[in-house]
BALO-807550 format. One record per residue: residue in three letters; residue number from 1; x, y, z negated of N, C-alpha, C in turn. Coordinates in steps of 0.02 Angstrom, whole numbers. Each point is the difference from the previous one (the first is absolute). Layout:
% BALO-807550
['ALA'; NUM; [X; Y; Z]; [X; Y; Z]; [X; Y; Z]],
...
This chain:
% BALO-807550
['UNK'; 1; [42; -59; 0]; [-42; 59; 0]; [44; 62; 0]],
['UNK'; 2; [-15; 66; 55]; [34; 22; -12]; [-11; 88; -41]],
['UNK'; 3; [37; 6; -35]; [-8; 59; -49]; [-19; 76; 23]],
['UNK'; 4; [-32; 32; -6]; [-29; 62; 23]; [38; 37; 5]],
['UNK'; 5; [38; 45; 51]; [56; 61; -37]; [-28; 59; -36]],
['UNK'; 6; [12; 13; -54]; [-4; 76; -11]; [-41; -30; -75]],
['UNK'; 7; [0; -87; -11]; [-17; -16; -38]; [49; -34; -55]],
['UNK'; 8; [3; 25; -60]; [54; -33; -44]; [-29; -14; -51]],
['UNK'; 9; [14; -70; -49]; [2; -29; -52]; [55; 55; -55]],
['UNK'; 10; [-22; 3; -53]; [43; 20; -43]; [59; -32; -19]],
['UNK'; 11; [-5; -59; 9]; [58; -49; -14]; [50; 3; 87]],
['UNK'; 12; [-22; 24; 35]; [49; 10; 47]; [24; 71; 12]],
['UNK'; 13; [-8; 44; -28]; [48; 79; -7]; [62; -25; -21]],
['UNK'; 14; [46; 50; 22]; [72; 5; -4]; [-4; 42; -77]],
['UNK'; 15; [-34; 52; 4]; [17; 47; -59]; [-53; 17; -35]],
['UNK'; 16; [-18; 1; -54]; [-40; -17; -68]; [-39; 45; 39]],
['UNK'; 17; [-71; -8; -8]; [-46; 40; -3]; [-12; 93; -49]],
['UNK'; 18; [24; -26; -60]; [-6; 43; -29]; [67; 55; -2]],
['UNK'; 19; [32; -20; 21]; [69; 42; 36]; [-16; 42; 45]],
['UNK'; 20; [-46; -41; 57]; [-35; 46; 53]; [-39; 55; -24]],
['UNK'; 21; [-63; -7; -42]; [-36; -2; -39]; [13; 104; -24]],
['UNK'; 22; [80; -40; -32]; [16; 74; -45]; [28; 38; 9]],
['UNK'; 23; [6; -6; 87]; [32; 47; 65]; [-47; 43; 11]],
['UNK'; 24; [-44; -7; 10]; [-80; 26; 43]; [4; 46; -48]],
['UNK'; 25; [-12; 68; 31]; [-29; 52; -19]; [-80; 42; 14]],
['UNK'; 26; [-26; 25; -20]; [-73; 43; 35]; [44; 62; 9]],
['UNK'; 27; [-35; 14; 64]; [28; 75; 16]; [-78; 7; 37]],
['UNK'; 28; [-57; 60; -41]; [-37; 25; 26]; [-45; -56; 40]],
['UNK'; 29; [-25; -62; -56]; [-20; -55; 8]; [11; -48; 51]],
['UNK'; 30; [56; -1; 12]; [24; -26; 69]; [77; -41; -43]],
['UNK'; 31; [17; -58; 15]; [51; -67; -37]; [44; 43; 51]],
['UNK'; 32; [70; 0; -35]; [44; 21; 28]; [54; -25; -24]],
['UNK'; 33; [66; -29; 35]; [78; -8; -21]; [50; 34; 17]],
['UNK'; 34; [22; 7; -37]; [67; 41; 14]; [48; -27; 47]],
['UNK'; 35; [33; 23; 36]; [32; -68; 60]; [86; -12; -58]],
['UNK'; 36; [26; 36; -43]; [31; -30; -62]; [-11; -51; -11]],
['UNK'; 37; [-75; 7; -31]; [-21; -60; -67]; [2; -53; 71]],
['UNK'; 38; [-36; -10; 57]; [2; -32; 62]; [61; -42; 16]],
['UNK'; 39; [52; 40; 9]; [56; -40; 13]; [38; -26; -29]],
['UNK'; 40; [5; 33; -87]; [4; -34; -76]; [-30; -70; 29]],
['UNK'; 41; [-57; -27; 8]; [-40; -58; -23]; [11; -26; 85]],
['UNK'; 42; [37; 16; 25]; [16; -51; 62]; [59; 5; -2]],
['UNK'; 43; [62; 30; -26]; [53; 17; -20]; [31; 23; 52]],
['UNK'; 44; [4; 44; 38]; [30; 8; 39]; [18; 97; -25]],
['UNK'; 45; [22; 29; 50]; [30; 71; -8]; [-40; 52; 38]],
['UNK'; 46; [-33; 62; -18]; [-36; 43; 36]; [30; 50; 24]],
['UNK'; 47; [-3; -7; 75]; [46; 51; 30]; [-45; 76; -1]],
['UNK'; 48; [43; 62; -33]; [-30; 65; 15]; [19; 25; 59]],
């Protein structure tokens, strides 16, 4: 059977939910990330 994309099990994330979770900001009721906290949690480096 094959698995839906865009569909994930919690037991198959790379990075804790609640990590994600305590990235998210509201800006003017609208979820927003910082592309920082973003590349923090994929680890990579943000080019200015």
């Amino acid at each position: 059977m094959h698995k839906q994309r865009g569909c994930m099990k919690s037991s198959d994330s790379v990075i804790p939910v609640e990590r994600i979770e305590s990235k998210i900001y509201y800006i003017r009721e609208t979820k927003v990330m910082l592309a920082s906290d973003l590349a923090d949690l994929y680890e990579v480096s943000v080019s200015h």
